[in-house]
MARMILUM-420869 format. One record per residue (C-alpha): x negated, y, z negated; chain; residue number from 1; residue in one letter. Coordinates in nm, 3 decimals, decimal comma, padded with zeros to 5 digits, always signed. Layout:
<pts>
<c1->X | c2->Y | c3->Z | chain->A | n->NUM | res->A>
...
</pts>
This chain:
<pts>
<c1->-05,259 | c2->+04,106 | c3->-15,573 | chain->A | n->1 | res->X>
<c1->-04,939 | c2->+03,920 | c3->-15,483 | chain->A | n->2 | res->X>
<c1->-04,863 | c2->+03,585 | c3->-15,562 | chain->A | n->3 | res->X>
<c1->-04,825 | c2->+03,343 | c3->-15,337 | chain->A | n->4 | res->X>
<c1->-04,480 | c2->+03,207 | c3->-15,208 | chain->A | n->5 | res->X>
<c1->-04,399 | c2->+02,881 | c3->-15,341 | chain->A | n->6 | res->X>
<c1->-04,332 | c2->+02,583 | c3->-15,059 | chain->A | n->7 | res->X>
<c1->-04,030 | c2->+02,381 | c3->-15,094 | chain->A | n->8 | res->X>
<c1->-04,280 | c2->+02,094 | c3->-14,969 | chain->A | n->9 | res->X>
<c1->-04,657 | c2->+01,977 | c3->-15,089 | chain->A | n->10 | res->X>
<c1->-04,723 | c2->+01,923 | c3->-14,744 | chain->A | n->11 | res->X>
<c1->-04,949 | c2->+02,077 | c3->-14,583 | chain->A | n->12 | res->X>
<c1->-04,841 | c2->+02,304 | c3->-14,293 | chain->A | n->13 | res->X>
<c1->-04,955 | c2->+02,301 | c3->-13,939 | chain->A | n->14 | res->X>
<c1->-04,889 | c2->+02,591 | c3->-13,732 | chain->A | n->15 | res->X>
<c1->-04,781 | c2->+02,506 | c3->-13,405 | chain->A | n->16 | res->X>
<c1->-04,769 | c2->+02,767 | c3->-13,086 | chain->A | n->17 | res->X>
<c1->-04,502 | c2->+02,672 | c3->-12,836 | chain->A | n->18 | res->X>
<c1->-04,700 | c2->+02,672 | c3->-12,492 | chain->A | n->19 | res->X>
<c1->-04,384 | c2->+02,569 | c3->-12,257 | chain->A | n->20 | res->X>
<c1->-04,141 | c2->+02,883 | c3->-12,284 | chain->A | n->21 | res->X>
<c1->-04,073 | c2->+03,108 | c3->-11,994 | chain->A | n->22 | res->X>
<c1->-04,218 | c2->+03,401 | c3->-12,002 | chain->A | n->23 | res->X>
<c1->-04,004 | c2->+03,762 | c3->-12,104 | chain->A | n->24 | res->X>
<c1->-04,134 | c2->+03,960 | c3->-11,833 | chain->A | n->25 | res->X>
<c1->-04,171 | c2->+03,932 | c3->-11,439 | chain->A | n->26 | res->X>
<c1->-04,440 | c2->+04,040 | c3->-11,228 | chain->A | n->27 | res->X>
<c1->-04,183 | c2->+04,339 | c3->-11,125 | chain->A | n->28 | res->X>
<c1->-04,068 | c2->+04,422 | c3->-11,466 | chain->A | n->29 | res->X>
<c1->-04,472 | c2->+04,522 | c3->-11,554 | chain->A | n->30 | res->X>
<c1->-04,738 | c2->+04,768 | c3->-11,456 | chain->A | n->31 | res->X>
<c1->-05,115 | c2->+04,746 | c3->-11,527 | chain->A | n->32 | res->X>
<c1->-05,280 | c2->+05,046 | c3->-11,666 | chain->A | n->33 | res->X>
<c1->-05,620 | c2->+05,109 | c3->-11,494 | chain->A | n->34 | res->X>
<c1->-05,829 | c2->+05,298 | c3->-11,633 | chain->A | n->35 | res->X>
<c1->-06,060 | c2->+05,532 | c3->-11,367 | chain->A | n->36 | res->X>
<c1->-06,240 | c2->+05,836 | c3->-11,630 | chain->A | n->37 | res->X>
<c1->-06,148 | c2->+06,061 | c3->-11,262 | chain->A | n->38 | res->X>
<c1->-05,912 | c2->+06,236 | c3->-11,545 | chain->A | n->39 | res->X>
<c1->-06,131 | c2->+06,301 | c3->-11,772 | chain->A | n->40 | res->X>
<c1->-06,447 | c2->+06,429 | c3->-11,551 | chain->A | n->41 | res->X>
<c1->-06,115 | c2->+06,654 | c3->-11,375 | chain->A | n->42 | res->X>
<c1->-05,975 | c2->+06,853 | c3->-11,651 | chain->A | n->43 | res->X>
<c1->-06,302 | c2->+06,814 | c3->-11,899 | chain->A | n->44 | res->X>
<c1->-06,619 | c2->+06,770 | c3->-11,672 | chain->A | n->45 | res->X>
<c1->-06,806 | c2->+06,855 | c3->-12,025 | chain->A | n->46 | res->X>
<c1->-06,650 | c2->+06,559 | c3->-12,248 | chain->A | n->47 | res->X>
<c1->-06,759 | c2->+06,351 | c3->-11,972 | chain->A | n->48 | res->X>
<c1->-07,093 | c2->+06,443 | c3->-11,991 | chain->A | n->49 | res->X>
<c1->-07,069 | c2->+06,407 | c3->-12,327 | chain->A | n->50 | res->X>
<c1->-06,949 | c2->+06,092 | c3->-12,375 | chain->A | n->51 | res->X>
<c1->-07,237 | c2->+06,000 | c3->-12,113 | chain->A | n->52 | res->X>
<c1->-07,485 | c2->+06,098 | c3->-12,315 | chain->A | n->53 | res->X>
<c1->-07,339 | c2->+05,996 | c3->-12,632 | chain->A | n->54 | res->X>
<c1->-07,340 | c2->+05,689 | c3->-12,483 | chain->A | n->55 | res->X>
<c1->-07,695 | c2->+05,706 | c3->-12,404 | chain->A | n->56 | res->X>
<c1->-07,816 | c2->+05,819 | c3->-12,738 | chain->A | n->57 | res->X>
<c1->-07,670 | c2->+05,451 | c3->-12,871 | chain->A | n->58 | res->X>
<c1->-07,361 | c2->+05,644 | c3->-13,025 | chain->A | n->59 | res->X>
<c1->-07,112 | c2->+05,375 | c3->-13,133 | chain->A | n->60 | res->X>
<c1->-06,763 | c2->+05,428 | c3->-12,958 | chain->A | n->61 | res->X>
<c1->-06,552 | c2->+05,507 | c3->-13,277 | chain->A | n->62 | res->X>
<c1->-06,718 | c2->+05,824 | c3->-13,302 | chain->A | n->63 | res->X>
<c1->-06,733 | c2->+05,863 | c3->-12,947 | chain->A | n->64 | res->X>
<c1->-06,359 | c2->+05,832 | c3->-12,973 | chain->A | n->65 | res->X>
<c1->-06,281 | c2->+06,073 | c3->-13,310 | chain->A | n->66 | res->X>
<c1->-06,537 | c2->+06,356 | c3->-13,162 | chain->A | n->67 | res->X>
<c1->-06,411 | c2->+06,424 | c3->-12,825 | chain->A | n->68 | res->X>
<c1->-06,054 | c2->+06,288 | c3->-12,838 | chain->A | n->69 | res->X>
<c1->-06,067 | c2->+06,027 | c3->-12,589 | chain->A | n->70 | res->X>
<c1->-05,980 | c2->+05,643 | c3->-12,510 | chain->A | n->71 | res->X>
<c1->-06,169 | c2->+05,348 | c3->-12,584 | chain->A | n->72 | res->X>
<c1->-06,054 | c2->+05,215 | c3->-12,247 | chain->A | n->73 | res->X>
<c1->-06,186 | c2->+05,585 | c3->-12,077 | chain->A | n->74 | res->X>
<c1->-06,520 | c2->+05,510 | c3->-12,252 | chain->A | n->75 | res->X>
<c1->-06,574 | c2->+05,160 | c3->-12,141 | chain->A | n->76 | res->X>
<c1->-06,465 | c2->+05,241 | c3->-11,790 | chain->A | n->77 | res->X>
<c1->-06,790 | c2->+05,584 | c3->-11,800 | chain->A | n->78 | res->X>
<c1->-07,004 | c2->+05,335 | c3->-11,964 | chain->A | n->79 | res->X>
<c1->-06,941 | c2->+05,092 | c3->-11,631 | chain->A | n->80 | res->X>
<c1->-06,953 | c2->+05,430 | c3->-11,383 | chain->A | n->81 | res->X>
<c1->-07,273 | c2->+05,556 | c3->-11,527 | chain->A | n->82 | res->X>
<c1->-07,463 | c2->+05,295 | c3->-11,612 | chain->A | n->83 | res->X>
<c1->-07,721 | c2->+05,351 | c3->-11,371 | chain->A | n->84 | res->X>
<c1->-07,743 | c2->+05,724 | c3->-11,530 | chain->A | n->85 | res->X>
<c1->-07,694 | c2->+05,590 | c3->-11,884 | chain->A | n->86 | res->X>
<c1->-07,997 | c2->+05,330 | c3->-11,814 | chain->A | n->87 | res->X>
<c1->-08,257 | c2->+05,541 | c3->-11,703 | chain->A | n->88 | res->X>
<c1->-08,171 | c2->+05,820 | c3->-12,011 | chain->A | n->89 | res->X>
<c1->-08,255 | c2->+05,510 | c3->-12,243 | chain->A | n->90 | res->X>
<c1->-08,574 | c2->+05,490 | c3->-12,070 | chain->A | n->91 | res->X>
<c1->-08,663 | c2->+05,826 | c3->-12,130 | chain->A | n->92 | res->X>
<c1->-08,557 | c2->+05,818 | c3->-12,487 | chain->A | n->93 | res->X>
<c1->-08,743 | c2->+05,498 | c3->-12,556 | chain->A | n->94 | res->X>
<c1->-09,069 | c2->+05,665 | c3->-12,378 | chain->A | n->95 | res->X>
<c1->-09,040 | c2->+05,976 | c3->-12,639 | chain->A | n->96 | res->X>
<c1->-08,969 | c2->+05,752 | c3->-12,921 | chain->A | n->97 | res->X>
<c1->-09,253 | c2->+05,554 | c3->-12,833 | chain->A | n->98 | res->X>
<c1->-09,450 | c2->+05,900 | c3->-12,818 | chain->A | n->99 | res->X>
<c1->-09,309 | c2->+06,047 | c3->-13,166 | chain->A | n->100 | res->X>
<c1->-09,405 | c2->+05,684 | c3->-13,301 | chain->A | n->101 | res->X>
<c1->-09,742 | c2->+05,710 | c3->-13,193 | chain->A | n->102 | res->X>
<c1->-09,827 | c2->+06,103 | c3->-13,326 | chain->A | n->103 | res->X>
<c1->-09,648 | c2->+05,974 | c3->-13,644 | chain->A | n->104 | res->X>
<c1->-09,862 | c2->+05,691 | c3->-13,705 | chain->A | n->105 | res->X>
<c1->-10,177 | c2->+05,920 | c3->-13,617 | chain->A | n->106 | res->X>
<c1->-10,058 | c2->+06,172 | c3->-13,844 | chain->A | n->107 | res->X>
<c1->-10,047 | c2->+05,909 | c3->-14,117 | chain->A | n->108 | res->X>
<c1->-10,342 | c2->+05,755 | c3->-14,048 | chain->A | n->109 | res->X>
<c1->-10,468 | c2->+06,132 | c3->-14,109 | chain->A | n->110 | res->X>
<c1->-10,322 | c2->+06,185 | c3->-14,433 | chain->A | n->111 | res->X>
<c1->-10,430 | c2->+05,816 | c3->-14,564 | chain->A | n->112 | res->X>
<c1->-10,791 | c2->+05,941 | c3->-14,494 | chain->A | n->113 | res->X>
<c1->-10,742 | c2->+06,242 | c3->-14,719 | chain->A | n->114 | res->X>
<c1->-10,507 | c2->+06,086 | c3->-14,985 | chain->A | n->115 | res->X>
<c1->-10,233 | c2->+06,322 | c3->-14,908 | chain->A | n->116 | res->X>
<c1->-09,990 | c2->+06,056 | c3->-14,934 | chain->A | n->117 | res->X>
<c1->-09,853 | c2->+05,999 | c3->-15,257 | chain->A | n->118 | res->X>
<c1->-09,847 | c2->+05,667 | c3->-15,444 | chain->A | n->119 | res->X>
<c1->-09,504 | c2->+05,655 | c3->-15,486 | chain->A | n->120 | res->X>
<c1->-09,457 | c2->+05,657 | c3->-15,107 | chain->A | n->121 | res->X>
<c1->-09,740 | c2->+05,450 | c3->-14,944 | chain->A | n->122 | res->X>
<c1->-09,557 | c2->+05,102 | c3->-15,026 | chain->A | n->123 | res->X>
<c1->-09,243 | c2->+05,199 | c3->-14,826 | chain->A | n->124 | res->X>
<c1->-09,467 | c2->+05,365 | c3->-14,513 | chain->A | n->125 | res->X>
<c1->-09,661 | c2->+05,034 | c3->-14,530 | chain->A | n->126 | res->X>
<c1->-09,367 | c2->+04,842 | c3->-14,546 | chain->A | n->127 | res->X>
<c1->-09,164 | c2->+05,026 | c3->-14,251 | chain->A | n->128 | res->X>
<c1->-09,513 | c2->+05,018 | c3->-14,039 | chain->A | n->129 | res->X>
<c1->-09,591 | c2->+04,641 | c3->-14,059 | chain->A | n->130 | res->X>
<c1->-09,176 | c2->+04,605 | c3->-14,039 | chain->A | n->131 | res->X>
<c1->-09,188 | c2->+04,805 | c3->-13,717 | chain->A | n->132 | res->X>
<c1->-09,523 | c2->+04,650 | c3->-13,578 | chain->A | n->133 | res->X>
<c1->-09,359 | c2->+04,317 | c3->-13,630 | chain->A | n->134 | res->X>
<c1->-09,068 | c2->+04,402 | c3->-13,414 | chain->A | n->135 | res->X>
<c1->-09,295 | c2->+04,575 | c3->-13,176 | chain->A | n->136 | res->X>
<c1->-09,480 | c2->+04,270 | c3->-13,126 | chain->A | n->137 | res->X>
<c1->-09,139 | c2->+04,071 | c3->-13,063 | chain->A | n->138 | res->X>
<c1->-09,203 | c2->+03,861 | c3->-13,401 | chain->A | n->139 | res->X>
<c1->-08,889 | c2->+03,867 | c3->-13,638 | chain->A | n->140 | res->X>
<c1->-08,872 | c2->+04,112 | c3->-13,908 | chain->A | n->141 | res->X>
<c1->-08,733 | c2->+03,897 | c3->-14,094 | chain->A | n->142 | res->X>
<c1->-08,680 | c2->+03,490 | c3->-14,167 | chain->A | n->143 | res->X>
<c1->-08,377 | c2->+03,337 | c3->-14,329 | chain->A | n->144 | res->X>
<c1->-08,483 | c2->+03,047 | c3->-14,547 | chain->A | n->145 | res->X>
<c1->-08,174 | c2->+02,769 | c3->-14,544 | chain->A | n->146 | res->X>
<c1->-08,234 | c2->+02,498 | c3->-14,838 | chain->A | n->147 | res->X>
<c1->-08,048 | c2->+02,187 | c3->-14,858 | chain->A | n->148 | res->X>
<c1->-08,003 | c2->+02,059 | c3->-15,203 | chain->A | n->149 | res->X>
<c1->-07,910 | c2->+01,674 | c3->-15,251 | chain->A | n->150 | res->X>
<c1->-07,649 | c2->+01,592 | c3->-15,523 | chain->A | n->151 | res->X>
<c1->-07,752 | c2->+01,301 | c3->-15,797 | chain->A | n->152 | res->X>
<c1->-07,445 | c2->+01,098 | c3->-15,589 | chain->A | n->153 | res->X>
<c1->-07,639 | c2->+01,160 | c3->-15,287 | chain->A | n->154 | res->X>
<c1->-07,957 | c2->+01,059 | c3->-15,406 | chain->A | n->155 | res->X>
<c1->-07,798 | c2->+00,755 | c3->-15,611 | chain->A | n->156 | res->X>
<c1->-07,657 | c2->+00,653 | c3->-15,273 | chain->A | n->157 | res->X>
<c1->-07,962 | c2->+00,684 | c3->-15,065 | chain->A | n->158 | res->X>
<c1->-08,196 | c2->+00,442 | c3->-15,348 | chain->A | n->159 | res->X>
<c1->-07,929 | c2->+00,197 | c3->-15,321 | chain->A | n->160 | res->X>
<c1->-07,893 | c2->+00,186 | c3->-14,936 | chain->A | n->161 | res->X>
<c1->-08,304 | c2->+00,106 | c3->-14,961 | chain->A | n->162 | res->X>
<c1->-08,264 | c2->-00,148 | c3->-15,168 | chain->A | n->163 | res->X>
<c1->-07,994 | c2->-00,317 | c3->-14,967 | chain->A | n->164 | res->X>
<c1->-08,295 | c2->-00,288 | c3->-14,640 | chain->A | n->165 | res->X>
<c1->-08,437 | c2->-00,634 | c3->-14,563 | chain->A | n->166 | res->X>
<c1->-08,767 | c2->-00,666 | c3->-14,559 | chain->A | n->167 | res->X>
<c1->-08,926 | c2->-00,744 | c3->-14,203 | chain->A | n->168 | res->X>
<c1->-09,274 | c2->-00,922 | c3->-14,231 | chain->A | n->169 | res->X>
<c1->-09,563 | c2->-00,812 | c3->-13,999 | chain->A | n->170 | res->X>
<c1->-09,898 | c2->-00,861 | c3->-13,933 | chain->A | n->171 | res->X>
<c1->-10,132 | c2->-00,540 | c3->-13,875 | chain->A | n->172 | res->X>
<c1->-10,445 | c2->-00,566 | c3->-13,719 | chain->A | n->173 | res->X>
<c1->-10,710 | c2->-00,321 | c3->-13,663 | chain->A | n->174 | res->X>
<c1->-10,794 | c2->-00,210 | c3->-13,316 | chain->A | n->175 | res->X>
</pts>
């Protein structure tokens, strides 16, 4: 690891971003790049296909990108395109996952009644089921406990800010 550069001051330093300079290039001097996809469905009417469905299967964009050799920007712009096509594939993949998930839990259900599951297995199927039935039911799967701890300072500072409280006499009745 390098070591850091020495500062010829113990200051601390402030970075500052200069927000009144003109700007290097004109309006005329640029050209935006819009991105259309038309290119792509063109020349390779199959990669776009692809990438819709990859899309639709949940594939995440960097392989999207290494597979079938094309832009980030070209993918965001099918994603936008199709999305009414991409939308409704989800909803037929969630309906067969939903299905597989159901003969799966059957099927296990089947093999807990004639102790074909082994031991050594049961904990993590029970685990994954009541995991998944959790989610299913939209409770979390799981809960992040955040403890605050109170330093002997703290505490020290909290007994002596009681015993600088006045004390306020009332009566209490019973009602």
């Amino acid at each position: 690891m390098p070591t850091p550069i020495e500062m010829p001051t113990e200051k601390k330093r402030i970075t500052i971003e200069a927000d009144n300079l003109p700007a290097n290039l004109t309006v005329e001097k640029t050209c935006p790049a819009v991105y259309t996809a038309q290119g792509l469905y063109d020349k390779r009417p199959g990669d776009y296909a692809k990438v819709v469905q990859m899309l639709s299967d949940g594939t995440p964009v960097s392989r999207i990108k290494k597979e079938l050799k094309v832009n980030h920007n070209t993918i965001a712009v099918v994603r936008s395109r199709e999305k009414e096509v991409i939308e409704s594939s989800k909803k037929v993949m969630r309906g067969l996952i939903g299905h597989a998930s159901q003969l799966a839990v059957e099927k296990m259900i089947e093999k807990l009644d004639n102790d074909e599951i082994p031991n050594g297995v049961l904990p993590i199927a029970t685990g994954i089921l009541i995991d998944k039935h959790r989610q299913y039911e939209g409770e979390p799967t799981q809960v992040i406990e955040v403890k605050k701890s109170l330093s002997l300072d703290e505490i020290r500072a909290e007994l002596a800010n009681l015993k600088d409280e006045k004390i306020i006499e009332a009566e209490v009745t019973d009602t």
